[in-house]
Structure formats: structure tokens, C-alpha cells
NUKOLNU-852993 format. One line per 5 residues: number of its first residue (from 1); their letters; for each residue x negated, y negated, z negated of C-alpha. Coordinates in nm, 4 decimals, decimal comma, always signed. Each point is the difference from the previous one (the first is absolute). Layout:
BEGIN
NUM> A> X/Y/Z ~ ...
END
This chain:
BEGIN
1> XXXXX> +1,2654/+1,3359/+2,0214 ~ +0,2553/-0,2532/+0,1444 ~ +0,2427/+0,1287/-0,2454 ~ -0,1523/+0,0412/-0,3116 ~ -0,1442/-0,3824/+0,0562
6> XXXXX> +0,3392/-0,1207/+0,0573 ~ +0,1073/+0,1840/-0,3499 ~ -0,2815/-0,1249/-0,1726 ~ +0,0674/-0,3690/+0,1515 ~ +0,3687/-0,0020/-0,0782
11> XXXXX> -0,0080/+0,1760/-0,3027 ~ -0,2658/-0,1899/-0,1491 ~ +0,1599/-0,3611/+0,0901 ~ +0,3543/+0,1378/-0,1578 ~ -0,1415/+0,1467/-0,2871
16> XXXXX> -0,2678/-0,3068/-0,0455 ~ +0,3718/-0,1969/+0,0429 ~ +0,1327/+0,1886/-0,2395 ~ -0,2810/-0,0805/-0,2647 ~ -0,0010/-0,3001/+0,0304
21> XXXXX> +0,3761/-0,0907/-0,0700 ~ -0,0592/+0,2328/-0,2918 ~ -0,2584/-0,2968/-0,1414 ~ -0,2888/+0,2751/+0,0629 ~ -0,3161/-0,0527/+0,2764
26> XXXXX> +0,0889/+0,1318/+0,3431 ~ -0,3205/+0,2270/-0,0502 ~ +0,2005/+0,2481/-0,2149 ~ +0,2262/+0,1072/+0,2573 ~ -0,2774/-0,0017/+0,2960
31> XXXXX> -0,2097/+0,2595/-0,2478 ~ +0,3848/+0,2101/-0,0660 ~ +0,0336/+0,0083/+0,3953 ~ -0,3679/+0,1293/-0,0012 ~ +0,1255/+0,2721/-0,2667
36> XXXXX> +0,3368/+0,0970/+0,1641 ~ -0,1471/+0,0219/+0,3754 ~ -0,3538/+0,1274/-0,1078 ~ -0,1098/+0,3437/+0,0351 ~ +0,1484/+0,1386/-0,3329
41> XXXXX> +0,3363/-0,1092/+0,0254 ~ +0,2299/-0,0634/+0,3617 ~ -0,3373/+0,0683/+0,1929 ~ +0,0927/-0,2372/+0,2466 ~ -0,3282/-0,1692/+0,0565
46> XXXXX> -0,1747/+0,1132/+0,3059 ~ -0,2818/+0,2359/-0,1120 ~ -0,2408/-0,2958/+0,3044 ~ +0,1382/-0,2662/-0,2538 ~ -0,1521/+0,2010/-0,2695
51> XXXXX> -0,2938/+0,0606/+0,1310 ~ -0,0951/-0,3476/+0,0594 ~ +0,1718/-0,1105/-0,2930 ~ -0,3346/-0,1361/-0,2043 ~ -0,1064/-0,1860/+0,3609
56> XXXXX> +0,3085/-0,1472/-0,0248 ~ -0,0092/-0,1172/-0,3504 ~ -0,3282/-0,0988/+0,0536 ~ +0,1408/-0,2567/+0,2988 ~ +0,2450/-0,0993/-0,2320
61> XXXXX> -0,2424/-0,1050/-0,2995 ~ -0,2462/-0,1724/+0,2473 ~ +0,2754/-0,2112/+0,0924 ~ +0,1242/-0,1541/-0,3618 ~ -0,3899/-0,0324/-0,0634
66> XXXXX> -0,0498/-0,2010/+0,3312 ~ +0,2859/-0,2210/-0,1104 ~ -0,1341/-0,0459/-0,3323 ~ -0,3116/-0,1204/+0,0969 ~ +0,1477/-0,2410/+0,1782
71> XXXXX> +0,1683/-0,0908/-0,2548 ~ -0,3178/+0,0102/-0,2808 ~ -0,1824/-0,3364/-0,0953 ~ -0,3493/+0,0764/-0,0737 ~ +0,0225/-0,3131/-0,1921
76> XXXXX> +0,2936/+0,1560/-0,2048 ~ -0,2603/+0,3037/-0,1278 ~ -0,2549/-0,2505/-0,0634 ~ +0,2190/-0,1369/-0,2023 ~ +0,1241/+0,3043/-0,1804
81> XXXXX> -0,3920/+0,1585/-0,0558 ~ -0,0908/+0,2624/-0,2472 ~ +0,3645/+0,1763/-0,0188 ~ +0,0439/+0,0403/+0,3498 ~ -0,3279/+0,1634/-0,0435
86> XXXXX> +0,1019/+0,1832/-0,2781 ~ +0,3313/+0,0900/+0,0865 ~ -0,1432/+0,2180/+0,3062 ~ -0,0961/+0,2825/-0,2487 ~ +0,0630/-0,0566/-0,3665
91> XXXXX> +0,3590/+0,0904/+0,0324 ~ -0,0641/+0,3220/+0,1884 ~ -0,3255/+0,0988/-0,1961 ~ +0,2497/-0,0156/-0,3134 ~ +0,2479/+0,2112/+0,1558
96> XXXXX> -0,2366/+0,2392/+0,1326 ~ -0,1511/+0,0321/-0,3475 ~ +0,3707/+0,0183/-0,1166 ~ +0,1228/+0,3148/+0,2141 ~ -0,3849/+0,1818/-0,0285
101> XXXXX> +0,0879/-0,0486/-0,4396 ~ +0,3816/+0,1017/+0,0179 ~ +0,0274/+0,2349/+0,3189 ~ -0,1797/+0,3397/-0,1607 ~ +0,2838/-0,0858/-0,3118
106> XXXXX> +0,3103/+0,0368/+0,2139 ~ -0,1500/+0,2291/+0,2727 ~ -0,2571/+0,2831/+0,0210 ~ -0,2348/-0,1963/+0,1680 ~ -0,3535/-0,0397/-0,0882
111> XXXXX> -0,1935/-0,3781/-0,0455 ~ -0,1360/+0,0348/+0,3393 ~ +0,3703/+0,0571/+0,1387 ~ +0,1452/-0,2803/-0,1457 ~ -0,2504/-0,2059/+0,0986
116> XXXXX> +0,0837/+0,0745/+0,3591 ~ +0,3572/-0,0914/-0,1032 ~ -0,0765/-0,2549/-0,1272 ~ -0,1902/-0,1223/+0,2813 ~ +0,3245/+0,0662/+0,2010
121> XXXXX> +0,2100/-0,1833/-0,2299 ~ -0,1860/-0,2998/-0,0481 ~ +0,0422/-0,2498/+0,3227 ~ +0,2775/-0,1952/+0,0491 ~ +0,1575/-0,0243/+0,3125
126> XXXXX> -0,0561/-0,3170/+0,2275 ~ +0,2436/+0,0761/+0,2121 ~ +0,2470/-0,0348/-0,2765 ~ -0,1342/-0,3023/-0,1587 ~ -0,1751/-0,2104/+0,3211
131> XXXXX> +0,3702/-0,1028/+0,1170 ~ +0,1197/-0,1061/-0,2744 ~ -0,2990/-0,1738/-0,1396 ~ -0,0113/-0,1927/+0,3428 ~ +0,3575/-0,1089/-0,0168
136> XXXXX> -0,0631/-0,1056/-0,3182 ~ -0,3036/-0,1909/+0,1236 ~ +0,3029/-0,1749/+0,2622 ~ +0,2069/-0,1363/-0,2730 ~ -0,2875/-0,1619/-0,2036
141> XXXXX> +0,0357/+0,2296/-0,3338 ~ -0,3334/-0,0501/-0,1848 ~ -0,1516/-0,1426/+0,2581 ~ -0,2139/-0,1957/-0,2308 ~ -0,1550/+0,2968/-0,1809
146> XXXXX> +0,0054/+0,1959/+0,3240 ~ +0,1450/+0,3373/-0,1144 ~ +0,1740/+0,1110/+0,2473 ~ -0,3734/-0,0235/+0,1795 ~ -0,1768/+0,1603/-0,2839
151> XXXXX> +0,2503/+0,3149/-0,0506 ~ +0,0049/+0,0604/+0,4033 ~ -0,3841/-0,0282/-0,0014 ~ -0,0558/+0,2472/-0,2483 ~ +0,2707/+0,2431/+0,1585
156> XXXXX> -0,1896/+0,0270/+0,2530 ~ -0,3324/+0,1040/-0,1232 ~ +0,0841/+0,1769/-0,3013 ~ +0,0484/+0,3099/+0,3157 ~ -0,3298/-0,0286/+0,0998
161> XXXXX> -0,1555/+0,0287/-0,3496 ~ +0,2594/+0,2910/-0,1080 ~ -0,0467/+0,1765/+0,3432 ~ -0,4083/+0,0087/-0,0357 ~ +0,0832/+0,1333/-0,3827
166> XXXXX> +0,2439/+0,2649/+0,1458 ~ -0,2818/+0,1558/+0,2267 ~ -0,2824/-0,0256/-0,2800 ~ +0,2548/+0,2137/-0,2358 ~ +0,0924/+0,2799/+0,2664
171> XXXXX> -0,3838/+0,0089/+0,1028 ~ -0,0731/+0,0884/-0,3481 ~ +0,3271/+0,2814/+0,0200 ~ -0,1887/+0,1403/+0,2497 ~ -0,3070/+0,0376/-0,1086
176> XXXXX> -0,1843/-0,3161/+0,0297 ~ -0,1523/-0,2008/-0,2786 ~ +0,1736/-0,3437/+0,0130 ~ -0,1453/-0,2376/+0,2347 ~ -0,0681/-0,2961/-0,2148
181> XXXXX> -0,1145/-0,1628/+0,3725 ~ +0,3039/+0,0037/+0,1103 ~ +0,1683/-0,2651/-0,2985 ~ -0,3051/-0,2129/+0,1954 ~ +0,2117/+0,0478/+0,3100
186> XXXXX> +0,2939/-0,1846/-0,1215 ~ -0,1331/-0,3560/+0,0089 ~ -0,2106/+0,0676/+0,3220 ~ +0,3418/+0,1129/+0,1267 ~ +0,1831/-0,3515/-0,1324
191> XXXXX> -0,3521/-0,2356/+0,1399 ~ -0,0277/+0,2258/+0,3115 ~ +0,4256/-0,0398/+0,0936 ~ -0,0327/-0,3809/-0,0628 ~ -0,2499/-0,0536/+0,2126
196> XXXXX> +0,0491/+0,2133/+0,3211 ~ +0,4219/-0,2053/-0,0239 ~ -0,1609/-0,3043/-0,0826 ~ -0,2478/+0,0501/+0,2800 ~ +0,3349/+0,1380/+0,2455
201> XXXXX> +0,1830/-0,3026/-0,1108 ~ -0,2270/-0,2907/+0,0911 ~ -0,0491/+0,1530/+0,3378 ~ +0,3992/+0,0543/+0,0209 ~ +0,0495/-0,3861/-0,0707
206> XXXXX> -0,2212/-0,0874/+0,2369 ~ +0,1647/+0,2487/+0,2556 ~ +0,3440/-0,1603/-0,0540 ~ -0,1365/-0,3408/-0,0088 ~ -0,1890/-0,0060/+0,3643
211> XXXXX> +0,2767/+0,2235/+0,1770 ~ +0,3425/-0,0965/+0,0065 ~ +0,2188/+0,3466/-0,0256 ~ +0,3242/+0,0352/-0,1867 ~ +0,0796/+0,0416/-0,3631
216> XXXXX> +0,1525/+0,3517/+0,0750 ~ -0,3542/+0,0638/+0,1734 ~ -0,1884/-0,1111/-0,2404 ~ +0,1817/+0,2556/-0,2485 ~ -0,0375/+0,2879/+0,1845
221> XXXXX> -0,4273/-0,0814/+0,0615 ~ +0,0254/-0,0548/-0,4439 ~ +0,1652/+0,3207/-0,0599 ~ -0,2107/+0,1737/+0,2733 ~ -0,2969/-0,1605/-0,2193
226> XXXXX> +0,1258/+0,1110/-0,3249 ~ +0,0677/+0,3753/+0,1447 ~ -0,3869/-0,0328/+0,1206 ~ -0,1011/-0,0771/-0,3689 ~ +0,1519/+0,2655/-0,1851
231> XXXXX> -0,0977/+0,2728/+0,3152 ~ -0,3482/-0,2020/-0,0711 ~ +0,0161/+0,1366/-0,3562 ~ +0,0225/+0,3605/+0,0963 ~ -0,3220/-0,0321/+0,2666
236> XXXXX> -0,2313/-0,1340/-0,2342 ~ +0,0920/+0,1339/-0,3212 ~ -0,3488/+0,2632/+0,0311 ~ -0,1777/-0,2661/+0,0219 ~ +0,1465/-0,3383/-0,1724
241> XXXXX> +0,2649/-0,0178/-0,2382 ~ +0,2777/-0,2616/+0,1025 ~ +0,3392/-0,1020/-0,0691 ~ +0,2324/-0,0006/+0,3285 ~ +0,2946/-0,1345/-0,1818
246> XXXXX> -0,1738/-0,2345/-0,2196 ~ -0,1723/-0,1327/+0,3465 ~ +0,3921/-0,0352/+0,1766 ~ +0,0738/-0,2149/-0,3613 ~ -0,3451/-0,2045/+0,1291
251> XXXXX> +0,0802/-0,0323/+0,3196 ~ +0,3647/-0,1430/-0,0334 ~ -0,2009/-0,2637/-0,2778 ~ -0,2278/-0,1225/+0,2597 ~ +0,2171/-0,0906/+0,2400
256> XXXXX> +0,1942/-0,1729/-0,2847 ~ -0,2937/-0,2141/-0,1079 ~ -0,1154/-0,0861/+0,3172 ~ +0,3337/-0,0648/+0,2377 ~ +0,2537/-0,0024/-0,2492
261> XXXXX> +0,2932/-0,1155/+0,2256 ~ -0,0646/+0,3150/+0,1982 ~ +0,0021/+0,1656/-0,3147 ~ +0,3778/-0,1430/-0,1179 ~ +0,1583/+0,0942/+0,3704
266> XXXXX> -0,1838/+0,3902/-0,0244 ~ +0,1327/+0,0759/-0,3222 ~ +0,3528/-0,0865/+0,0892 ~ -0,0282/+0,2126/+0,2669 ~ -0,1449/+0,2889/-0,2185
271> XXXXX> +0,2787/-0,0324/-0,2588 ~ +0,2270/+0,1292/+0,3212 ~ -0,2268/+0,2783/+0,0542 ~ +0,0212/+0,1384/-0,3246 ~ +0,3766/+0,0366/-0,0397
276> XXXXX> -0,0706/+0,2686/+0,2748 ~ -0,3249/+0,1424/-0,2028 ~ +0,1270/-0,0204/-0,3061 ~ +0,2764/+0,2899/+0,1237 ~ -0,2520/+0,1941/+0,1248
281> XXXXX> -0,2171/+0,0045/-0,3228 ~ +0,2367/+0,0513/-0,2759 ~ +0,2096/+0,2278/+0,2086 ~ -0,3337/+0,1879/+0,0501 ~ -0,0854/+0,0035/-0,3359
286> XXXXX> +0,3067/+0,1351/-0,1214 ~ -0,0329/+0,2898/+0,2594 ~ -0,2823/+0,0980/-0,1996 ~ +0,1797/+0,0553/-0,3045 ~ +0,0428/+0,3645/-0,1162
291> XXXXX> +0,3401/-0,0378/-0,2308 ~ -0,0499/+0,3519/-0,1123 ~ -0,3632/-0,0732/-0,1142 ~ +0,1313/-0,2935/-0,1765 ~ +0,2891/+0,2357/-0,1797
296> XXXXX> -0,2512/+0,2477/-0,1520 ~ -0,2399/-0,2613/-0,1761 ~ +0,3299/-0,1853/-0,1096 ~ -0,0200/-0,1724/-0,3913 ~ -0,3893/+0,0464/-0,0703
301> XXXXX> -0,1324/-0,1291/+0,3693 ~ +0,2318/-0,3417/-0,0532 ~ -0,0920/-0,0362/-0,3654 ~ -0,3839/+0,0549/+0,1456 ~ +0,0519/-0,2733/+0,2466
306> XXXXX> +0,1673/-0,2338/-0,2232 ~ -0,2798/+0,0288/-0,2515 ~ -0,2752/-0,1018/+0,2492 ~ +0,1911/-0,2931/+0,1603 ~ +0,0132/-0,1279/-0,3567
311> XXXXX> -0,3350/+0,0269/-0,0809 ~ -0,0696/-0,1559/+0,3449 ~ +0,2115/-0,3101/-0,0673 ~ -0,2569/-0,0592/-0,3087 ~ -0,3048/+0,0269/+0,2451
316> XXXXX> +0,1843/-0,2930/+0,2304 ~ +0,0616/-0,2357/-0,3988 ~ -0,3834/+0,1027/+0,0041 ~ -0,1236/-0,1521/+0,3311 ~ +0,2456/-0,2954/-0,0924
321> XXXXX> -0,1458/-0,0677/-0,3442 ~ -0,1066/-0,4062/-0,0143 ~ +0,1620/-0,1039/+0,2870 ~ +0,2454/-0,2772/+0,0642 ~ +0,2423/+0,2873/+0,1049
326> XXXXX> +0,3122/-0,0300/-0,3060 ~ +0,1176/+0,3069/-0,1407 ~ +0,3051/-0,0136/+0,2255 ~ -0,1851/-0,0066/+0,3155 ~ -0,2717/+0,2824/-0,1041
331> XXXXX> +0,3311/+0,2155/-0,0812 ~ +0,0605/-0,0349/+0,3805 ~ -0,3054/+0,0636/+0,0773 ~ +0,0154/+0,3211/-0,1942 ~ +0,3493/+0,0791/+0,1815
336> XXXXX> -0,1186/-0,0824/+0,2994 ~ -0,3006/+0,2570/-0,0079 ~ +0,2226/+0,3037/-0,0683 ~ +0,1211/+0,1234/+0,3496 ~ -0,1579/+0,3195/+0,1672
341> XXXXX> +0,0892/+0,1043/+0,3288 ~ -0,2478/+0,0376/+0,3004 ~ -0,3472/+0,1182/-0,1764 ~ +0,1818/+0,2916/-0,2062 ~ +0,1825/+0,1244/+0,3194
346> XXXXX> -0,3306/-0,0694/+0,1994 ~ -0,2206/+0,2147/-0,2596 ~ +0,2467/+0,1915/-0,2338 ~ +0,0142/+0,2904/+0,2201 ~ -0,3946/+0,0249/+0,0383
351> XXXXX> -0,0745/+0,1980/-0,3320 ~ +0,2434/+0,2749/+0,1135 ~ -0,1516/+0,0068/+0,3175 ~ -0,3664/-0,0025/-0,1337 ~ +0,1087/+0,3168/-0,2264
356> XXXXX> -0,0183/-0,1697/-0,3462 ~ +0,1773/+0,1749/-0,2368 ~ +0,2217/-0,2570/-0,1193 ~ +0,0802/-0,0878/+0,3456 ~ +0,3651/+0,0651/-0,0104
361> XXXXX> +0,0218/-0,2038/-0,3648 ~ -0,1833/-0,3042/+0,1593 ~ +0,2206/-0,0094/+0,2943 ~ +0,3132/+0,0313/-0,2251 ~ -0,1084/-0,2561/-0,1824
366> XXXXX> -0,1270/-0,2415/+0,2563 ~ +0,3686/+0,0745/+0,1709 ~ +0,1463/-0,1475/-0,3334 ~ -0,1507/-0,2742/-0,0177 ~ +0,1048/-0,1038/+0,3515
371> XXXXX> +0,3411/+0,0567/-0,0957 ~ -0,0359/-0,1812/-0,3244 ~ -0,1972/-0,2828/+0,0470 ~ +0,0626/-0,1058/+0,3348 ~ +0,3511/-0,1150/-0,0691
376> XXXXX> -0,0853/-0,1524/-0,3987 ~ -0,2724/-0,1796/+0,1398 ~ +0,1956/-0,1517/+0,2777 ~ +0,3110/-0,0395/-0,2017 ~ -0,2190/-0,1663/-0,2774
381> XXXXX> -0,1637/-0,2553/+0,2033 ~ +0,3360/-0,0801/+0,1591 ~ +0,1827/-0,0257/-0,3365 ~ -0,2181/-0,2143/-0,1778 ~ -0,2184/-0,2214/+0,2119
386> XXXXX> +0,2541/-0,2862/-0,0589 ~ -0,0362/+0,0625/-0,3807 ~ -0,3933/+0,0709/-0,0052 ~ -0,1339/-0,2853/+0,2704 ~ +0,0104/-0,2966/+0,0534
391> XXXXX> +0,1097/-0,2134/+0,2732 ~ -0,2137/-0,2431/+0,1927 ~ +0,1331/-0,0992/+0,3034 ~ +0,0424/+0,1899/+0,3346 ~ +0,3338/+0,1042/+0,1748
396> XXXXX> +0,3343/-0,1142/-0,2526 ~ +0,1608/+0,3193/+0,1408 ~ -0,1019/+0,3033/-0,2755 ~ -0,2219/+0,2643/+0,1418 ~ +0,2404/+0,2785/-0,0211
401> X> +0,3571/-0,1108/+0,0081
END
């Protein structure tokens, strides 16, 4: 295990290197290091790695969301109002429509089917976007119009809502009529995640404010915290629906709105915590990635994919519609929501394993979009948020020079 995390460490800093002199985001060599060392190509990631590979990325993604709330000004969402609402399921309920319509055309799939893909398909990763919507947030680009908030707030929902879709779909594969209850889970799930980190992060302030400890303690009793929250998730899903990640986003806000100086000195020390996680969860992610899968669907799977995320950038113009947001910055905005990473290799695989016919065709697909979106998305936001937004103050030094 000691070996294959030194490969995956150096190989993922040189390659992430590498990118980056090559004007492209370090993520696209971390998710190539996952390919080359995974299981279907060098093999040189300790099968224990493997098997705890979804804790790990798990770990990984609780820590970016911990620093982003933090980092997120209720005030700024106030602000913002009906899109950020909107924008946590319009642009994946067009999508989803998108692959169900245009999936049994390129593949012999039925409706059902391509629902589930398109369930699969249709969050965007918040592990991609979060970091560089907060470093965005750093150097004051439209911080007036708060869009860096609003895009990271709906990247983080718009899982829940597709995930809660995903099962409904697959319990109707299998037999089940579909559960129109469960759609009623998503916003107990959003009001129930609020309140348990809102609840967490009062008593945390308070906790930090009586007892003097250091900030390096005080990290490690948050993430302990946020690990309790998602695990929290899990224990009472039976019985209540709630959001563990959308409660780690909560519980970062609190402490933000009620000891904000704490707030500024945690997050700095977060943003050198993730240069560690963010290995670990791209690399990860790439490990997942079947290349020869990928080779068989080829021409129609891309064209599939490319056909949704354009019918998905029309659902994010739609939340945007009268909105002080100019066409320049909802253009971002649309950019900006194109990424998939962690949800598809979290639940691509699950079809397959579930015995749905079109397994292997959803995973293929799902597999291609990693590959494809992960590095436009990340490229696009990084290639034209100097064009797109504009500047309001914050750091002179630009976000990713």
C-alpha cells in the first residue's frame, strides 16, 4: 500500500505539473494517473486502496464542502434567490429528459434505461467546481451578483435531487411502481440537512468560543463533525430523509455567520488540506475508469453526451431568465455547470451491478462523460472567467496564475 500511495502521490503532482504548464487544470493529469495506475491498466494500485477507494473519495469531498461553507455568505444566496433555487434541478431535470429522449436513438436501450442514464449523467460534480468557485469567491469576481455562491450552491444539491431520481427509476426496473413519495423526500432531505448543521454549528461556536484549543484542534473536532453527518445520513435514512453533505455545506455557514474570524483562519487551513484530498479524489476517480468500456461506445456515446450537456446549458439560461445576471456571466454559469466526476463514478457502476440490462451501456457512458466533461468544464471555467465575470475587488493576484 506504501508503494502504490507513493506512485499515486508522485505521479499525480508531476503529471498535475505537467498540466498545468500545458495551460490545462492540474485535475486532468490526477484523473490520467488514476487511469494509468488503476486496475485496467499498470495495476499498481493496491487492491486495500481499492477497496476503500469510495471512503476515501468520500473524505475527500467532505473536505472541499467544509471549506466552502466556510466560505458561503448566507447573505450572498439571499441575495441571489429564485435561481439558486432553480439552478438545483432545472439544469439536471433538462438533461435527464435529454438522455431518456435521445438515449433509445443511439443505443438499444429502452425509456426506462435511459432514464437511469440519465439520472447518472445529470449531476455535476462539486468536487470539480467547489474549488474553483471558492477561489473565485477570493479574488472578488462577481462578487456583487454572487455567482460564484449561486453555481457552488446548486452543485451541491443538484446530487441529492438526481440521486433520489436515480433510485425511483431502478425501483421501477425492478418491479416497483414509481414512488412518487420519494420526489417528497428531496426537500425534507434539503430542510432536514440544514437544520441538524445549523443545529451542529451553533453548538460548535459555542464550543470554540468557551474553550480555548488550537486551530489545528478545532479542525480535526469539524471534520470529525462533518464525517458524523454524512455517517448520520446512512442511520436514519429508514426513517428520515436528510442530506449529510448539504448539512457539512450548513455547518461550515454557521460558523461563518456567527464567528466569522474563526471562519477566515479555518478555511485557510482547509485550502492546505485539500491539495492532499484533491490527489486522492481525482486519482480515485480515474481508477474507476474502464478505457476499454469507453473504446466500444466510442462516436455515438460522446455525441449522446454532448447532446444532453447542451440541452442542459438551456435549462441553466432558464433558471437565469429576468435576472440581473448579463448574458456573459449566465454563459459562465452554463460552463461552469458542465463537469461530472464523483456522482457518475459513485453510481455508474450500480445498474450493472443491480442486473439492468443496459448496465454495461450506462456505465460506458457514465465513464465518458467523466473523461469528457471533467477536463472541458474545468478548462472552460479557467479559460474564460476573466472574459465572462467581472471583477470587484478581492486579492489583485489572479486566481489561477
Amino acid at each position: 500500500m506504501l508503494f502504490s500511495l507513493a506512485m499515486m502521490v508522485l505521479c499525480g503532482m508531476i503529471l498535475s505539473g505537467t498540466m498545468q504548464k500545458l495551460k490545462l487544470p492540474g485535475l486532468v493529469g490526477m484523473l490520467l494517473t488514476g487511469i494509468v495506475l488503476g486496475p485496467y491498466a499498470l495495476n499498481l494500485i493496491a487492491p486495500e486502496l481499492l477497496n476503500i477507494s469510495a471512503d476515501l473519495r468520500e473524505i475527500a469531498l467532505i473536505v472541499i464542502l467544509t471549506r466552502a461553507g466556510l466560505a458561503l455568505d448566507i447573505k450572498d444566496l439571499k441575495k441571489v434567490g429564485r435561481p439558486a433555487i432553480l439552478m438545483c434541478f432545472v439544469p439536471a431535470t433538462f438533461e435527464i429528459i435529454a438522455t431518456t429522449i435521445f438515449a433509445p436513438i443511439f443505443f438499444p436501450v429502452s425509456h426506462l434505461e435511459a432514464a437511469i442514464m440519465g439520472t447518472v449523467l445529470g449531476a455535476v460534480s462539486p468536487a470539480v467546481i467547489v474549488p474553483k468557485m471558492l477561489k473565485l469567491m477570493e479574488h472578488g469576481y462577481s462578487k456583487e451578483k454572487s455567482i460564484p455562491q449561486l453555481i457552488m450552491a446548486g452543485a451541491s444539491v443538484d446530487d441529492i435531487y438526481v440521486i433520489v431520481l436515480f433510485t425511483s427509476f431502478m425501483g421501477m426496473y425492478e418491479g416497483n411502481s414509481f414512488d412518487v413519495i420519494s420526489l417528497i423526500k428531496i426537500p425534507v432531505a434539503i430542510a432536514a440537512g440544514l437544520l441538524v448543521g445549523i443545529l451542529l454549528g451553533l453548538a460548535l461556536v459555542k464550543l470554540f468560543q468557551k474553550i480555548h484549543m488550537r486551530d489545528t484542534v478545532k479542525i480535526l473536532i469539524l471534520l470529525s463533525t462533518a464525517f458524523l453527518l454524512v455517517s448520520l445520513e446512512t442511520a436514519v435514512k429508514a426513517y428520515v430523509p436528510m442530506s449529510g453533505l448539504l448539512a457539512v455545506m450548513a455547518l461550515g455557514g454557521t460558523i461563518l455567520k456567527q464567528y466569522d474570524v474563526l471562519a477566515e483562519r479555518l478555511s485557510g487551513k482547509f485550502s492546505k488540506i485539500w491539495v492532499a484530498a484533491e490527489l486522492m479524489l481525482f486519482i480515485l476517480v480515474g481508477a474507476t475508469v474502464d478505457i476499454s468500456y469507453a473504446a466500444t461506445a466510442g462516436f455515438m456515446a460522446v455525441a449522446l453526451i454532448f447532446i444532453a450537456l447542451a440541452i442542459r446549458i438551456w435549462g441553466v439560461f432558464a433558471c437565469l431568465i429576468k435576472t440581473p445576471i448579463s448574458a456573459k456571466e449566465r454563459l459562465f454559469c452554463a460552463i461552469a455547470y458542465l463537469p461530472k466526476a464523483t456522482v457518475q463514478a459513485a453510481i455508474g457502476g450500480l445498474p450493472l451491478a443491480a442486473g439492468v440490462t443496459a448496465g454495461n451501456t450506462i456505465l460506458t457512458v457514465a465513464v465518458l462523460a467523466i473523461l469528457v466533461t471533467a477536463p472541458l468544464g474545468a478548462i472552460g471555467v479557467d479559460a474564460t472567467y476573466k472574459r465572462l465575470l467581472t471583477r470587484d475587488g478581492g486579492n489583485d493576484k489572479a486566481p489561477y496564475s
